[in-house]
N, C-alpha and C positions, 0 to 999 in steps of 0.2 A: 141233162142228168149225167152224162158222160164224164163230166171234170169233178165230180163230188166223188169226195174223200174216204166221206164218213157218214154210213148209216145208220140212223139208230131206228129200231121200230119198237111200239110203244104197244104192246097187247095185253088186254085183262079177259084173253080168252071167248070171247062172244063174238056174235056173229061178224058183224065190221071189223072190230080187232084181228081176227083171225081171216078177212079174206085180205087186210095189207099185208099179213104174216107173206100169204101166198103170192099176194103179187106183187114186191118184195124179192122175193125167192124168181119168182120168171123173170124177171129184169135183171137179176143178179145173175141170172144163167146165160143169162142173154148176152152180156158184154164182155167188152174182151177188156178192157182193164175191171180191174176186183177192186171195191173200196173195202173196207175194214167196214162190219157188219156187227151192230148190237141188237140184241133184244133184252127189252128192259121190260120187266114186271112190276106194277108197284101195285107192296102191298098195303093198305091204310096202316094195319097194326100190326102188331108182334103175331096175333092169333093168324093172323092173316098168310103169315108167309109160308108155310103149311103148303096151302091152296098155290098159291103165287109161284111156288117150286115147280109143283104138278101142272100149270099152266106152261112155264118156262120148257118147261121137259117138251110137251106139247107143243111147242112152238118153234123147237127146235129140230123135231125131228120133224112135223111139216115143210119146212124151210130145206133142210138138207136134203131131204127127197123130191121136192119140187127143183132145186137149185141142183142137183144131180152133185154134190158136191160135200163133201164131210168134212168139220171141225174149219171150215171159214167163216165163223161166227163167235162172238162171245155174250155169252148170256149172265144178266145181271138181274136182282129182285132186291129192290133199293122199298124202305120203308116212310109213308107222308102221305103229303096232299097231291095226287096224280101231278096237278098241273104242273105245282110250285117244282115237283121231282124230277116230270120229265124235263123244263128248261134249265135246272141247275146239271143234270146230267148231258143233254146238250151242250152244255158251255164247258164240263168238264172235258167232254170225250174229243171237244172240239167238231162237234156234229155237223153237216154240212147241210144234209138232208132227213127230213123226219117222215115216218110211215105210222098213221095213225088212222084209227076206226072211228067214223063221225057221231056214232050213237053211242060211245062208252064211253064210261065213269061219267054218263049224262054228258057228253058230249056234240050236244046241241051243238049243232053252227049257230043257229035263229036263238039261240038261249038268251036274253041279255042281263040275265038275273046270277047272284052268286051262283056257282060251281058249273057255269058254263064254262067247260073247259076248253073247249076247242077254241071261243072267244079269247080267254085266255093266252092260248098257246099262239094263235097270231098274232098277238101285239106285244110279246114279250120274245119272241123266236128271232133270230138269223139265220135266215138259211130256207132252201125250199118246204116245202112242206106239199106230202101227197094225203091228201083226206077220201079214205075212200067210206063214201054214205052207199 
């Protein structure tokens, strides 16, 4: 994990979501090179980004309190389908490494039916990926 770049972590706020927010944040506090740090919100719809703000907000200030460290982060709330969102925002950001929560937006690992998205996001990602179930 030491030579990645670029993090992006992927939270809609729930329980899994929100403990990669945090450990995320301890790894990030922990080393001594700093990659460049996203957190992405996605919200399904237009109604959605409301919530998805309020989530972001949340996640940010988690993050910087656990990573003892302010404004090393940039927060984003991209509108779609989680999955499709978070791998075109990986390939935009240039992402190296992805933090993501195994039980949300039904993110099933064992899912093998549409909107398994964690399914999804390995076979379409480059780059590590930490799943915390």
């Amino acid at each position: 994990m030491g030579n990645t770049k670029t993090w992006v972590i992927a939270t809609n706020g729930t329980k899994y979501a929100s403990e990669a927010v945090k450990y995320a944040a301890e790894l990030y506090r922990d080393l001594r090179t700093e990659p460049e740090i996203y957190i992405l919100v996605v919200a399904t719809d237009d109604e959605a980004v409301t919530q998805a703000k309020a989530i972001l907000e949340m996640a940010n200030f988690t993050f910087e309190d656990i990573a003892g460290k302010e404004g090393a982060l940039t927060t984003l709330v991209e509108i779609g389908e989680p999955g499709e969102v978070i791998i075109q925002q990986m390939k935009k950001l240039n992402g190296d490494h992805l933090f993501i929560g195994g039980a949300d937006f039904k993110w099933d690992i064992n899912d093998e039916g549409d909107g398994g998205i964690s399914n999804y996001i390995i076979e379409n990602i480059s780059g590590g990926i930490t799943l915390i179930k």
